[in-house]
LOROMI-841739 format. One record per atom (N, C-alpha, C): residue in three letters; x, y, z. Coordinates in steps of 0.001 Angstrom, whole numbers, padded with zeros to 6 digits, always signed. Example, Ala and Ser with C-alpha at 12.3 -4.5 7.8 and 13.67 -1.06 7.14 Angstrom:
! residues 2
ala+013190-005690+007800/ala+012300-004500+007800/ala+013200-003300+007800/ser+012850-002250+007080/ser+013670-001060+007140/ser+012900+000030+007870/
! end
This chain:
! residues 226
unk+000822-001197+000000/unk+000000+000000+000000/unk+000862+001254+000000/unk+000413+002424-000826/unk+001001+003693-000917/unk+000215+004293+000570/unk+001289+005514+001127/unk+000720+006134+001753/unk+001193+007680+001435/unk+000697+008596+002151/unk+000856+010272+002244/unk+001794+010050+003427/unk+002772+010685+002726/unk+004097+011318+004134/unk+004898+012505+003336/unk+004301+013854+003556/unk+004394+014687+003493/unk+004369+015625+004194/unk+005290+016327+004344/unk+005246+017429+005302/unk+004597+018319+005974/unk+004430+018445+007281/unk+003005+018989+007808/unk+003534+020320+008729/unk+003945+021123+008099/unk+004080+022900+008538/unk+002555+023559+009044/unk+002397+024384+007960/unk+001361+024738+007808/unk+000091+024300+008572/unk-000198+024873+009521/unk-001211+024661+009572/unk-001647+023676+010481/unk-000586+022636+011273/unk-000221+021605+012016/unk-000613+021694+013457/unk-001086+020903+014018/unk-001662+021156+015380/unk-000541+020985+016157/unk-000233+021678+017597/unk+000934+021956+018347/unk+000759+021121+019620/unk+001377+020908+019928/unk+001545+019739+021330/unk+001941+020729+022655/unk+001411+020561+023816/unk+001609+021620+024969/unk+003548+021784+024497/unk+004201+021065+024641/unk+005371+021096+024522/unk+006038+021866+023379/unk+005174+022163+022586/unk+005341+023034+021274/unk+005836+022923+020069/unk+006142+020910+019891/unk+006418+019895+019079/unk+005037+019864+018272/unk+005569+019825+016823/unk+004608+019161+015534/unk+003529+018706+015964/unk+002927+018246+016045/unk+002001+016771+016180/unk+001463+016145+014696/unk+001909+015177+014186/unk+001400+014370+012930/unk-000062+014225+012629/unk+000046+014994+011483/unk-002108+014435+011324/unk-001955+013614+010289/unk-002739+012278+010759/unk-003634+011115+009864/unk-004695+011232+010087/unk-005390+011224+008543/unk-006741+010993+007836/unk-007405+009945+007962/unk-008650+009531+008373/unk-009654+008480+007575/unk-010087+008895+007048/unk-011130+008736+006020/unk-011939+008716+005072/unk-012729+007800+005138/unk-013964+007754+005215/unk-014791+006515+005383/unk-015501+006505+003940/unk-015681+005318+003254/unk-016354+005377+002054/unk-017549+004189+001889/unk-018632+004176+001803/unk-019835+003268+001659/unk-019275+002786-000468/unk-019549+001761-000901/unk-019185+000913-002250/unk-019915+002087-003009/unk-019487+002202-003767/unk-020260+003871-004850/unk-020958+003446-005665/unk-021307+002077-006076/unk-022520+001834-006402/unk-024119+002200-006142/unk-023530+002587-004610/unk-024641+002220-003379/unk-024826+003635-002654/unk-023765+004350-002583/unk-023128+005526-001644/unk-024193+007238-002746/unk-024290+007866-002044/unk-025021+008895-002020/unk-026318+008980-002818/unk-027065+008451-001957/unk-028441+007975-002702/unk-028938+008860-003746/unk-029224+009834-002706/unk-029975+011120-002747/unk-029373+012145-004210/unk-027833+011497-004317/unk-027399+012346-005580/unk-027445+012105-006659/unk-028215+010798-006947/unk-028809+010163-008292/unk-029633+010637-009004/unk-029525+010748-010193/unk-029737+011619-011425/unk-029135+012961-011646/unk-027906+012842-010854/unk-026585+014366-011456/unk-026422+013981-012495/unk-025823+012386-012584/unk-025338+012322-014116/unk-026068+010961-014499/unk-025886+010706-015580/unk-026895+009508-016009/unk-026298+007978-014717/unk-027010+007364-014770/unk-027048+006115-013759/unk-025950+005248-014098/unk-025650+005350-015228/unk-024131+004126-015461/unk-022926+005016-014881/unk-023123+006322-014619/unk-021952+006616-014066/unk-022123+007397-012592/unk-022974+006743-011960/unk-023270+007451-010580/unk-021684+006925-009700/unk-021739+005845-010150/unk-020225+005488-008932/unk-019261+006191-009346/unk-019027+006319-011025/unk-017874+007391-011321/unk-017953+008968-010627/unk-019114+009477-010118/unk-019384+010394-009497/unk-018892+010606-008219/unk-019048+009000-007686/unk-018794+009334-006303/unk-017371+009119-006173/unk-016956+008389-007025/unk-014937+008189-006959/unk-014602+009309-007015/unk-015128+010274-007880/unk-014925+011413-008666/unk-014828+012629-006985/unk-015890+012596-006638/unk-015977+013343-005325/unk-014959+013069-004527/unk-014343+011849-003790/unk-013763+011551-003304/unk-012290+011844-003991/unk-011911+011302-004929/unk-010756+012085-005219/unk-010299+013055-005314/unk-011429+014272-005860/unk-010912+015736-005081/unk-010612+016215-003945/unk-011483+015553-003187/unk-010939+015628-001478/unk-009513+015044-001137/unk-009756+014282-001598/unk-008089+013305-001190/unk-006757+013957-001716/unk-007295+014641-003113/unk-006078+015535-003643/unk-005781+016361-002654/unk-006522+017646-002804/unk-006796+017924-001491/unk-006275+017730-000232/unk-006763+016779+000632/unk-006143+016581+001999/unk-005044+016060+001751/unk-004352+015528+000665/unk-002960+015024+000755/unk-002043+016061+000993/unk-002016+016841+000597/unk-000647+017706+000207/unk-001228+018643+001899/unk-001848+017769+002716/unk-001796+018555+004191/unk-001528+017213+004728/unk-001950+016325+004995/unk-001812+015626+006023/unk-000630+014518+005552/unk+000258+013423+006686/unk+001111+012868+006383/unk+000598+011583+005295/unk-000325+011044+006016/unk-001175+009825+006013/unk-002847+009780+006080/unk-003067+009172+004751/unk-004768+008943+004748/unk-005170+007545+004776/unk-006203+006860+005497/unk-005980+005828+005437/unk-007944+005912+005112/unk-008284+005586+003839/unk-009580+005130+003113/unk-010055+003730+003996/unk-010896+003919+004855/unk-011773+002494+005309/unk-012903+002515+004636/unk-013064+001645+003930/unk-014141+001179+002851/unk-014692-000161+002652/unk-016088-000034+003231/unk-016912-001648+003296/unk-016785-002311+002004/unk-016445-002151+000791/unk-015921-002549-000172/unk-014484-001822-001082/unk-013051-002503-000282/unk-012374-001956-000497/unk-011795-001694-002366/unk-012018-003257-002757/unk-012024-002975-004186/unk-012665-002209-005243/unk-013678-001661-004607/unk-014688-000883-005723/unk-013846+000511-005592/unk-013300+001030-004515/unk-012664+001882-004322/unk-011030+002152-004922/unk-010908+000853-005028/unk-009326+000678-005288/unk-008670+002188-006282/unk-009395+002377-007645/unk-008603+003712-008176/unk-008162+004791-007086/unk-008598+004799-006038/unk-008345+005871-005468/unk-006764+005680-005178/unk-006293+004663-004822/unk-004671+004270-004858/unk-003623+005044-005810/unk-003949+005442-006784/unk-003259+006158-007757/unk-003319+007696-006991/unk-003981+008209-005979/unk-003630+009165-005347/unk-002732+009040-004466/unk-002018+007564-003793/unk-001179+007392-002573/unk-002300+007095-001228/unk-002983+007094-001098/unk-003800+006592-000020/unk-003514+005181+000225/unk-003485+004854+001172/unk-003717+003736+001969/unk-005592+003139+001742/unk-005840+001983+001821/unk-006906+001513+001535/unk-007310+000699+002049/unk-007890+000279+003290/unk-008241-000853+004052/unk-010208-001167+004382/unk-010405-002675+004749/unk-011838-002852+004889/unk-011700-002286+006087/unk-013023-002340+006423/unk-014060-001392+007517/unk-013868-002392+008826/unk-013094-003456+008844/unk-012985-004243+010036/unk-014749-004950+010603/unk-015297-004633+009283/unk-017107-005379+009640/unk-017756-004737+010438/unk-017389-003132+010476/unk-017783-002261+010909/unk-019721-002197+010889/unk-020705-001976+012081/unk-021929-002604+011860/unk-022271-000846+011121/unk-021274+000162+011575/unk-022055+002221+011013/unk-020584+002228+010782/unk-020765+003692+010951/unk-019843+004756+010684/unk-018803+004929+011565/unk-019291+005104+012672/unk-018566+005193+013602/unk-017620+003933+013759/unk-018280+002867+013946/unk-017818+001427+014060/unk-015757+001694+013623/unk-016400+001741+011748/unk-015799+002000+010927/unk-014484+003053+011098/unk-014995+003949+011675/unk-013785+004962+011791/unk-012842+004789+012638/unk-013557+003844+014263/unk-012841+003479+015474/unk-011723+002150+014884/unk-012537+001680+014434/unk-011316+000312+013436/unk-010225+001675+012971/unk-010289+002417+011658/unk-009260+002544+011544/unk-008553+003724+012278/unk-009046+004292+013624/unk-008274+004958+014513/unk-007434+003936+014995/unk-007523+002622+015200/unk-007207+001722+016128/unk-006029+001035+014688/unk-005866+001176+013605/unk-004674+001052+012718/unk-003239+002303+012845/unk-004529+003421+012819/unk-003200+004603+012076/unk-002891+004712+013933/unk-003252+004959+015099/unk-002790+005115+016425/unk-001901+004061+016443/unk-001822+002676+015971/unk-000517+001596+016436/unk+000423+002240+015754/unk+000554+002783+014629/unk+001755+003248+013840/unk+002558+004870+014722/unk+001342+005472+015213/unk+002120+006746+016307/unk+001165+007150+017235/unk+001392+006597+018790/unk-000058+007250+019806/unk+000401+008378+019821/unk+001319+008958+019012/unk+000859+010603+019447/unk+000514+011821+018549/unk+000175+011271+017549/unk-000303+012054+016788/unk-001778+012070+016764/unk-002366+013420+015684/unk-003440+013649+015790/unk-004523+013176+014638/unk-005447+012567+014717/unk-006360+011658+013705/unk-007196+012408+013703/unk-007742+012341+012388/unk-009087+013353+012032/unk-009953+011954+011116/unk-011035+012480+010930/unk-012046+011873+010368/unk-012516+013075+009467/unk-012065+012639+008078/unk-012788+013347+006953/unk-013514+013069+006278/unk-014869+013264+005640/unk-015670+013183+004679/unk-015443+012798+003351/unk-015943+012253+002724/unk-015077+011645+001259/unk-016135+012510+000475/unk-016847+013397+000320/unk-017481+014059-000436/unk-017249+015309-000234/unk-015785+016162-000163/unk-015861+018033-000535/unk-014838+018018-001668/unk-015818+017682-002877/unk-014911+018165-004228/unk-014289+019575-004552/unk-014841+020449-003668/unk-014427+021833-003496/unk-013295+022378-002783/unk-012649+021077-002034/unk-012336+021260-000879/unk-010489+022209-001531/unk-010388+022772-000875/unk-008921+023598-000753/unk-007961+023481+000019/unk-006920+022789+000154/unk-005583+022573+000911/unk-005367+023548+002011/unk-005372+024680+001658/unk-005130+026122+002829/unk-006409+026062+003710/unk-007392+025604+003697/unk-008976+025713+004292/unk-008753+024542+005387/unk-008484+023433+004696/unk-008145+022150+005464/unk-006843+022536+006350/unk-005536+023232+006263/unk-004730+023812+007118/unk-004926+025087+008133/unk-006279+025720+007580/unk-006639+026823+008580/unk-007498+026084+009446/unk-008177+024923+009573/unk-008957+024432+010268/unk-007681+023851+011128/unk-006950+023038+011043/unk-006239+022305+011541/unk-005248+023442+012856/unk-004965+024672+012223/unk-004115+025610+013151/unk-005164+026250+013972/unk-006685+026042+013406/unk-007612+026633+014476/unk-007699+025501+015894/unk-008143+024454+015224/unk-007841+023569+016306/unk-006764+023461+017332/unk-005664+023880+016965/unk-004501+023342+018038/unk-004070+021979+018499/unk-004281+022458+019577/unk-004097+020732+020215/unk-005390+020232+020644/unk-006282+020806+020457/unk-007581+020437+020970/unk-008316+019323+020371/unk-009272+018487+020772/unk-010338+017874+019775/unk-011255+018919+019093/unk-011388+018705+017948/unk-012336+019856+017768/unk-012837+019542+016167/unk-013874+020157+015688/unk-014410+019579+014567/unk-015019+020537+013823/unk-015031+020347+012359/unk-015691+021544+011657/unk-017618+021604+010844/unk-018318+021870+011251/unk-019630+021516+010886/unk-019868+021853+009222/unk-020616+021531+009009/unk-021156+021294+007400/unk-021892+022439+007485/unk-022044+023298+005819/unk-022713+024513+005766/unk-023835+024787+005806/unk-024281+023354+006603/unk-025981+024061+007273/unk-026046+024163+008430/unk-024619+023505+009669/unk-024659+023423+010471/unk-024827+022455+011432/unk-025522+021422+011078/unk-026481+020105+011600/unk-025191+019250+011938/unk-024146+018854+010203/unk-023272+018031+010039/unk-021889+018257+011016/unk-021278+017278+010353/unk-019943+017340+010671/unk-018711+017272+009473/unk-018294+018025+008945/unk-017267+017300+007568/unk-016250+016847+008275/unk-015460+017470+009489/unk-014453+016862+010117/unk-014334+017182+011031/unk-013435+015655+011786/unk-013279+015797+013211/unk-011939+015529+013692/unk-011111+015768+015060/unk-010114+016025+015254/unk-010014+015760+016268/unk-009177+014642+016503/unk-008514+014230+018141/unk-007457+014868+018408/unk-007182+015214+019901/unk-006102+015761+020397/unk-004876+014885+020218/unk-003530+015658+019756/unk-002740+014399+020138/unk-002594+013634+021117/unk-002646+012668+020503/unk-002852+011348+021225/unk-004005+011002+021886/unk-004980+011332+021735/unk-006356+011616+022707/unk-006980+010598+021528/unk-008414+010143+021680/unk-009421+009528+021363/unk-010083+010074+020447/unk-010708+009807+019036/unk-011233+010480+018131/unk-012656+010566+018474/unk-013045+009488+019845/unk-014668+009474+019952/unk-015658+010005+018805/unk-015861+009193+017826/unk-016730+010070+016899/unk-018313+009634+017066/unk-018864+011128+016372/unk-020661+010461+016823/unk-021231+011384+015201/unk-020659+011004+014860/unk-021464+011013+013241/unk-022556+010331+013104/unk-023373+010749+012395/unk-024735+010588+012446/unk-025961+011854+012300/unk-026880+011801+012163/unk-028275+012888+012497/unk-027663+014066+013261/unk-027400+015035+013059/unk-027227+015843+014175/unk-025792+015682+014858/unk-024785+015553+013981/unk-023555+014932+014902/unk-022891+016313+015600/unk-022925+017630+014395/unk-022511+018622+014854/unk-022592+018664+016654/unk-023929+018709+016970/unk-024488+018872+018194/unk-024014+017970+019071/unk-023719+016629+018467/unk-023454+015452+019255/unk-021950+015493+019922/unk-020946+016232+018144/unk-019672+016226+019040/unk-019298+017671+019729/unk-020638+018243+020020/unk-019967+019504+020896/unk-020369+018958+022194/unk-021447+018369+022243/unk-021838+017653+023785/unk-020516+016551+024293/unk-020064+016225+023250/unk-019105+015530+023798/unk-017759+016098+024057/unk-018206+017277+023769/unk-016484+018064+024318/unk-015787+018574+023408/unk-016048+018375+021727/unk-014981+018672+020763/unk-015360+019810+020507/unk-014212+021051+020186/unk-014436+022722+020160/unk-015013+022818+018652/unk-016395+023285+018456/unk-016627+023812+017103/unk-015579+024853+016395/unk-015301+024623+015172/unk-014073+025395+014753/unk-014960+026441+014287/unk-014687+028016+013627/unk-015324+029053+013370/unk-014713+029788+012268/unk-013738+028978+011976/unk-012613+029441+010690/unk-013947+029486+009474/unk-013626+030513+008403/unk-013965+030735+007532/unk-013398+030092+006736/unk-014173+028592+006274/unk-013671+027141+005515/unk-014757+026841+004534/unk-015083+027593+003509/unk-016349+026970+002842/unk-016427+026351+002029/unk-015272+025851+002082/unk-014526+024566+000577/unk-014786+023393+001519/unk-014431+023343+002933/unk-014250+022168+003648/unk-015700+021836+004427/unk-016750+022728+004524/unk-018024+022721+005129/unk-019019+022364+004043/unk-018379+022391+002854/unk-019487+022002+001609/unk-019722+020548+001169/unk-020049+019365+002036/unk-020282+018195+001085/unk-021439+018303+000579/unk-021736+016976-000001/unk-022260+016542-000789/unk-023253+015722-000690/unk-024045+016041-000441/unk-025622+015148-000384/unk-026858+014736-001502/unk-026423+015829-002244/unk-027948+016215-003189/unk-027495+016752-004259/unk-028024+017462-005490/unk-027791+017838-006705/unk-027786+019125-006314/unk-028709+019701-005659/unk-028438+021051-005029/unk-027184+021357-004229/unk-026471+020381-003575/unk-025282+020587-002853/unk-024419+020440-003509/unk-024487+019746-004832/unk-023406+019455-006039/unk-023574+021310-006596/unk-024334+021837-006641/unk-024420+023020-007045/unk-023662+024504-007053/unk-023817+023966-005396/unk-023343+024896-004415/unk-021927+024908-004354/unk-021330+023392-004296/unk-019941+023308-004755/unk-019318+023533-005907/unk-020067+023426-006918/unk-019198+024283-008152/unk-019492+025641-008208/unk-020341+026142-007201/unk-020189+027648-007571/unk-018633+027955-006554/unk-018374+027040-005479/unk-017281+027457-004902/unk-015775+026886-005848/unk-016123+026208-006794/unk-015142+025459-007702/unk-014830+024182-007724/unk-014820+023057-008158/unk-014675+021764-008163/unk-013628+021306-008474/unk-012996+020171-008060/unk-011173+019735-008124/unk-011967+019572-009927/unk-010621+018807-010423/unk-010844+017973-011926/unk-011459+016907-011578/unk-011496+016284-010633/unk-012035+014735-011282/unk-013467+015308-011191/unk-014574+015728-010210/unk-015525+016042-010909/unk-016096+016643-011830/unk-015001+017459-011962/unk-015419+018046-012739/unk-015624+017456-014709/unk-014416+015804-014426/unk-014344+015771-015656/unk-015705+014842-016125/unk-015957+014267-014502/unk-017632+013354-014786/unk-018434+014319-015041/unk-018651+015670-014728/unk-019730+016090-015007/unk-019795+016574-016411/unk-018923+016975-016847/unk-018500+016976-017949/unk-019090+016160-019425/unk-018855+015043-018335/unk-018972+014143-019965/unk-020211+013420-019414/unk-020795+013257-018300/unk-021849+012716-017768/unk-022777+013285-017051/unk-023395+014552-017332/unk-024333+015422-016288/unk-025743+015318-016934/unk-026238+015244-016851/unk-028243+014561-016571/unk-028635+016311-016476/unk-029061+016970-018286/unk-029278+017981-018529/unk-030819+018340-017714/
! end
């Protein structure tokens, strides 16, 4: 497996001691056959999964060139496999029964490789997403747990364990709310590349008015449902 080990300046969360702290990625991905219901009929139906690879690889471009290490947990890791040609790491969901399940499996991979770095949980749908947005969130955070909500507020696009601390995630309905009850600092950075996923054709919208990496842009392109 390829991984991201790239340099993490910018933007890097600080340890009381005033040392680096390493950020690794998950990415959680549902088989894209199957994965974003609700966004069916963007582009014609033979290429809805190319849509959703498509989403996901802008993000990953994206969060690479910030974080060291991404590690893709995916209930079907082969349907996912192109994403490898970005350097990601790619592992199953450990029979993960949700999301959460899923993410605690692979906190419990990338933490054996360093307990002291800091793990985030990212969204595999912000084709909009911007490298400097994803590093202003990360220097807002600090050393803290802390997480950034989705641009209605409700969501979560990402979340952030302290170094070395517990990613406790509660994604789901309302997670925004869920991980402030649980202690993680809402971030307030002006991030609207990184607060924009992807749910609906209307939210596909909203993200190309903020700009879209290439890969969606090249499905929509050649596959958009006039």
């Amino acid at each position: 497996m390829w991984c991201v080990r790239l340099p993490v300046i910018l933007g890097s969360p600080v340890r009381e001691d005033g040392s680096v702290a390493k950020v690794d990625l998950i990415v959680p991905m549902k088989p894209p056959r199957v994965g974003k219901s609700r966004l069916r009929g963007a582009v014609d139906e033979a290429a809805h999964a190319d849509l959703v690879l498509a989403l996901a690889a802008d993000t990953l471009t994206a969060a690479a060139t910030v974080a060291r290490r991404i590690l893709v947990v995916a209930a079907d890791p082969a349907a996912v496999a192109p994403l490898r040609r970005l350097g990601v790491e790619i592992t199953g969901d450990g029979g993960g029964a949700d999301l959460n399940t899923a993410l605690r499996y692979g906190e419990t991979l990338l933490r054996a490789a360093d307990p002291a770095s800091v793990i985030g949980a990212l969204q595999a749908d912000l084709p909009a997403l911007r490298a400097a947005e994803l590093s202003a969130a990360l220097a807002e955070a600090g050393s803290a747990r802390a997480f950034v909500a989705d641009a209605e507020g409700t969501g979560t696009t990402l979340l952030l364990s302290a170094p070395g601390g517990e990613l406790a995630p509660r994604f789901g309905s309302g997670s925004a709310r869920a991980h402030t009850e649980s202690g993680a600092n809402p971030l307030t950075a002006p991030v609207p590349t990184l607060r924009r996923d992807v749910d609906t054709p209307r939210d596909l919208a909203a993200a190309e008015r903020l700009g879209l990496g290439r890969w969606t842009t090249a499905v929509l392109e050649e596959r958009r449902v006039a």
